[in-house]
VOGU-3710 file (C-alpha; in Angstrom, 3 decimals, decimal comma):
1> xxxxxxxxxx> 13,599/1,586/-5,669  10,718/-0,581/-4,660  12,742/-3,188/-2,580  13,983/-0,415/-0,410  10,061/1,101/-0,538  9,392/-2,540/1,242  12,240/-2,156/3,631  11,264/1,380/4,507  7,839/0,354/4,538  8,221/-2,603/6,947
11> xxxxxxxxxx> 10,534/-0,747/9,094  7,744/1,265/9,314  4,930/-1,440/10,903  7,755/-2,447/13,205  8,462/0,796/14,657  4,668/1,576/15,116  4,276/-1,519/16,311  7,469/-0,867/19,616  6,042/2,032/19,759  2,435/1,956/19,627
21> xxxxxxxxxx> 2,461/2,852/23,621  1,916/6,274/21,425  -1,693/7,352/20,465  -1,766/7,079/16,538  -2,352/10,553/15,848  0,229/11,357/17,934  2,559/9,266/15,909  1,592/10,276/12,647  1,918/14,048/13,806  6,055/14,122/14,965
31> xxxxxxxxxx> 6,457/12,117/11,974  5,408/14,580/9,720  6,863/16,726/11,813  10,079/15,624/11,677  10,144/15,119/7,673  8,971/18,599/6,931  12,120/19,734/8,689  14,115/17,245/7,114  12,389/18,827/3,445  12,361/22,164/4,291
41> xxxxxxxxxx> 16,232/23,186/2,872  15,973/21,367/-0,212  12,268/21,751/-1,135  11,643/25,144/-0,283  12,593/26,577/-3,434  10,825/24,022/-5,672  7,565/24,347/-3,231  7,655/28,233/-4,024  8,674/28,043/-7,776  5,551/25,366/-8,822
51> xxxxxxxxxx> 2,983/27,461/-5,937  1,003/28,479/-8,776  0,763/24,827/-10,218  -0,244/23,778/-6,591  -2,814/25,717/-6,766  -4,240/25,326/-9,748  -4,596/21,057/-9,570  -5,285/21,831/-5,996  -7,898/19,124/-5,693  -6,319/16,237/-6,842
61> xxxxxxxxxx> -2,858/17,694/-5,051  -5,605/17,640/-1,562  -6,340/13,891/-2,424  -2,902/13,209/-2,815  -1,983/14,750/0,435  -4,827/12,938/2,835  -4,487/9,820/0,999  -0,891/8,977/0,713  0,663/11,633/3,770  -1,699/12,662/6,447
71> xxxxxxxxxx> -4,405/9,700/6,827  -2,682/6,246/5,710  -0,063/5,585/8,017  -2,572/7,325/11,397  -4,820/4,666/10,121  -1,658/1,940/9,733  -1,025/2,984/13,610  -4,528/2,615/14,802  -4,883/-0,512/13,527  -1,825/-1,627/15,161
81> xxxxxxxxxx> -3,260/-0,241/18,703  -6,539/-2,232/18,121  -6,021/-5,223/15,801  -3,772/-8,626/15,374  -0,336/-7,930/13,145  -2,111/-11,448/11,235  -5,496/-8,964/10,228  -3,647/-6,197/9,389  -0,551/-8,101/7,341  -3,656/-9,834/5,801
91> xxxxxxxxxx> -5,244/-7,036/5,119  -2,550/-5,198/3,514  -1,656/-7,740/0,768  -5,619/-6,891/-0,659  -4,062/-3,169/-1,478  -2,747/-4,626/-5,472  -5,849/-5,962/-6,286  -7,696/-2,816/-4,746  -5,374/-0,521/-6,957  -6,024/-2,631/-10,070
101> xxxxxxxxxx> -9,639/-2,500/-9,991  -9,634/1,400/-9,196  -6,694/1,502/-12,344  -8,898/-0,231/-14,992  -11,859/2,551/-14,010  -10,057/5,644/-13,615  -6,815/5,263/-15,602  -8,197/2,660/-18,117  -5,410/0,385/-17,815  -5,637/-2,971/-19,158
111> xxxxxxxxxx> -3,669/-6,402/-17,741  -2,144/-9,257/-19,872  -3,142/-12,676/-18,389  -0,203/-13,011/-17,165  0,446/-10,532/-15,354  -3,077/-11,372/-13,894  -1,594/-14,292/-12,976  1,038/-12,962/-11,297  -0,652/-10,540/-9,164  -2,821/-13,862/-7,992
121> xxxxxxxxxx> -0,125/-15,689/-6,996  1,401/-12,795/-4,996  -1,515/-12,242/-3,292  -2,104/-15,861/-2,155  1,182/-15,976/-1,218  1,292/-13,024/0,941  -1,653/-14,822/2,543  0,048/-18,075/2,727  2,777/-16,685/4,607  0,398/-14,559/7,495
131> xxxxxxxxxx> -1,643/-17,711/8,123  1,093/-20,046/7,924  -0,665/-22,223/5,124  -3,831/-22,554/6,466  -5,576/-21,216/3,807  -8,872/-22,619/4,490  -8,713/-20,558/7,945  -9,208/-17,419/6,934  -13,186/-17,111/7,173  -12,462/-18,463/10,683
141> xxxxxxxxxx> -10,200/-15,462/11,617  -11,483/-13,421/14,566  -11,972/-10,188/12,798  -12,400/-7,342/15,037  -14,466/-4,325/14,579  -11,217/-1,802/14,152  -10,172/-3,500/10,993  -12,169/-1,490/9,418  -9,230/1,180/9,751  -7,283/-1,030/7,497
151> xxxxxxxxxx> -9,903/-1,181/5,053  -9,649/2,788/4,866  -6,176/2,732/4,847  -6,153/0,245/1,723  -8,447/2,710/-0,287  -6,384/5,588/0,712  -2,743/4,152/-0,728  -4,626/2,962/-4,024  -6,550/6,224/-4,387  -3,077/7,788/-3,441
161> xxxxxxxxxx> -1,014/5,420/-6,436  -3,400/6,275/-9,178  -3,463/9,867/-8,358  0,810/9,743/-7,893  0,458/8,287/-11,836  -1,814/10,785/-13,002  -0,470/14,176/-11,005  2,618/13,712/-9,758  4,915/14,251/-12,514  3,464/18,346/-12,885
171> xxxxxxxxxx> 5,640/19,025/-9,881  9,207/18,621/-8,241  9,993/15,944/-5,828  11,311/17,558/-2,716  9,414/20,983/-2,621  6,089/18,235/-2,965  6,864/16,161/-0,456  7,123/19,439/1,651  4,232/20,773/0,580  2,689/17,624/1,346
181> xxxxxxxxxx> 4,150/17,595/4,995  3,374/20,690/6,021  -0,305/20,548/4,912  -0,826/17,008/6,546  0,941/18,837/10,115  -1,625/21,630/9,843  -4,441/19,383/9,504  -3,335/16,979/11,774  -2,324/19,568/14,477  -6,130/20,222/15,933
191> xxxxxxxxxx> -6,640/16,490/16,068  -3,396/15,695/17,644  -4,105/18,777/20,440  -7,777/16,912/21,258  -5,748/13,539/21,214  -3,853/14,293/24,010  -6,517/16,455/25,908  -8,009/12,912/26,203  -5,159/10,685/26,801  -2,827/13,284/28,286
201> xxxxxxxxxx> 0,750/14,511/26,714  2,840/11,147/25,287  6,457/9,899/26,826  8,739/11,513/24,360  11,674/8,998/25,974  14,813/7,815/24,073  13,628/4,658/22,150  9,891/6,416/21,091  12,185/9,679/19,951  14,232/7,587/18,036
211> xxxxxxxxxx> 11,799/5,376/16,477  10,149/8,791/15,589  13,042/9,790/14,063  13,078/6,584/11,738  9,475/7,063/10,564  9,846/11,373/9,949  12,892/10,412/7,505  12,537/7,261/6,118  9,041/6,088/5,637  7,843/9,617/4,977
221> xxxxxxxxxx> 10,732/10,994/2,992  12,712/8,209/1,080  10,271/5,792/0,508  7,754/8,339/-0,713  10,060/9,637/-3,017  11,127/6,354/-4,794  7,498/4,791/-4,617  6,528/8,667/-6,260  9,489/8,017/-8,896  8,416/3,701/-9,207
231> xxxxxxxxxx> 4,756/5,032/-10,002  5,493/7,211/-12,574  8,456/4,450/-15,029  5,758/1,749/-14,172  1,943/2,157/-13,650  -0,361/2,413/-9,845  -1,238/-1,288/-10,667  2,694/-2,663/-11,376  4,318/-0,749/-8,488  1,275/-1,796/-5,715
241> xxxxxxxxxx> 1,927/-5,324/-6,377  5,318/-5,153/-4,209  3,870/-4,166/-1,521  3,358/-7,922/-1,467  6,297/-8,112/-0,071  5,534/-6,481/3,211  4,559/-9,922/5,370  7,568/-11,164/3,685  10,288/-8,553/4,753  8,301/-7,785/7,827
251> xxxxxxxxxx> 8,744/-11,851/9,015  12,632/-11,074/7,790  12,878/-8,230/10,780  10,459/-9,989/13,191  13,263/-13,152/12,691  16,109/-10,809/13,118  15,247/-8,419/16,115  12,558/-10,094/17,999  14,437/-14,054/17,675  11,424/-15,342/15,858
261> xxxxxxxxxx> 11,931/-18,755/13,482  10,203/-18,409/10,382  8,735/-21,306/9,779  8,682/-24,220/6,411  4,893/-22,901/5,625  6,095/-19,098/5,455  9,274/-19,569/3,367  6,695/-21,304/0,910  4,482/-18,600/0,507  7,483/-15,768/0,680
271> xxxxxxxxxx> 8,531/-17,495/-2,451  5,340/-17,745/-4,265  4,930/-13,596/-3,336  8,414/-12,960/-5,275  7,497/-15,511/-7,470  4,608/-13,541/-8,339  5,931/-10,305/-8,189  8,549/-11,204/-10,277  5,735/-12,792/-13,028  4,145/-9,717/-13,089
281> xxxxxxxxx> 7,040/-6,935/-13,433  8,813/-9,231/-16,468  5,749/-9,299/-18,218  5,571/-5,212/-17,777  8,932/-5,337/-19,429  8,149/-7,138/-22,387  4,772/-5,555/-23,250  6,801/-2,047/-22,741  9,632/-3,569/-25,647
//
């Protein structure tokens, strides 16, 4: 479930990236959009059935909601408007160790070594393969101002994964996700309105319809529901560490649809990220037998 997270997840970048002519907001709105109509026949009755249950955790359910649903990805697409791919790939491969540190203060869990070891060795390798093994040149990186909307959107997922662990099992999938989607389209529906009061109304042409269409069901529906589903048979620390893999699979589709070699530093380090990842999930397996 988590490989196809990655894939969903990538595909994700890549379509905000072709389509990023679209103000973020404005992205992160039809998306929604789209996926609460996608939810709404099959998770109507489960949304109605647990309404009492979403009211009563109805702060941590809030969390869960800006954090994973309405703010992450409209931060993901701002950065993408204002930053390098390099920052923000970068930048993304810190969200494991973010979610670990978070884990060991709110849920109290404890790593082996190992597994310590593993998560390491992802994360330089994720590193490796955005910088292309220059290591040593990341202090020299021109970071601009606007990564700090990838810094907020790597507190929001691993705010989002511990509360997924903790919460997320009191309710059904599908009428959550809808609940979740049509909560993040209310909020989001003032901001969007001023959005393009300022910028004017967006192209809704072919391609950015389509590649709305790929983020409303895919990203926001499938992937959500297997990372929900990953969370809760593993733990917020174990299933954050794949999305390691992002520079990895994301260099995969740059290769395949925009004719880009990878190159004999990247393979390196996308080896040393499933190298790691790999260290780490084993070791899950054998401290759970």
């Amino acid at each position: 479930m988590l490989v196809f997270v990655v894939i969903f997840f990538s595909g994700n970048i890549l379509v905000g990236k072709a389509i990023n002519e679209l103000p973020p907001f404005t992205i992160a709105f039809f998306r929604l959009l789209i996926a609460f109509v996608v939810l709404l026949p099959i998770g109507l009755r489960g949304a109605w059935e647990f309404r009492s249950e979403y009211w009563k955790y109805r702060k941590p359910f809030l969390v869960m909601t800006l954090t994973g649903i309405t703010f992450f990805n409209t931060f993901i697409y701002g950065a993408l408007q204002f930053t390098t791919s390099t920052n923000v790939s970068v930048l993304e491969t810190v969200i494991p160790v973010v979610t670990i540190v978070m884990s060991t203060f709110i849920l109290k869990e404890r790593l082996r070594r190992i597994q310590w070891i593993g998560v390491v060795m992802s994360l330089i390798g994720a590193i490796w393969v955005v910088m292309d093994g220059r290591l040593l040149q990341i202090a020299k990186m021109a970071w601009n101002v606007r990564d700090a909307i990838m810094i907020a959107a790597i507190g929001s997922w691993a705010l989002y994964s511990i509360k997924v662990k903790q919460y997320m099992h009191l309710f059904p999938t599908y009428g959550t996700l809808l609940m979740m989607s049509v909560i993040s389209v209310i909020i989001l529906l003032p901001i969007v309105i001023a959005e393009w009061f300022i910028a004017g109304l967006p192209l809704l042409d072919v391609p950015n319809v389509s590649g709305l269409l790929y983020l409303g069901i895919f990203p926001s529906f499938i992937a959500l529901m297997f990372y929900n589903q990953a969370v809760h048979l593993l733990s917020a620390s174990q299933a954050s560490v794949f999305l390691n893999f992002l520079p990895v699979v994301t260099m995969i589709g740059a290769y395949l649809w925009l004719d880009e070699d990878p190159t004999a530093m990247q393979i390196i380090g996308a080896l040393a990220v499933i190298g790691g990842v790999m260290l780490t999930t084993q070791s899950v397996e054998k401290q759970k037998e």
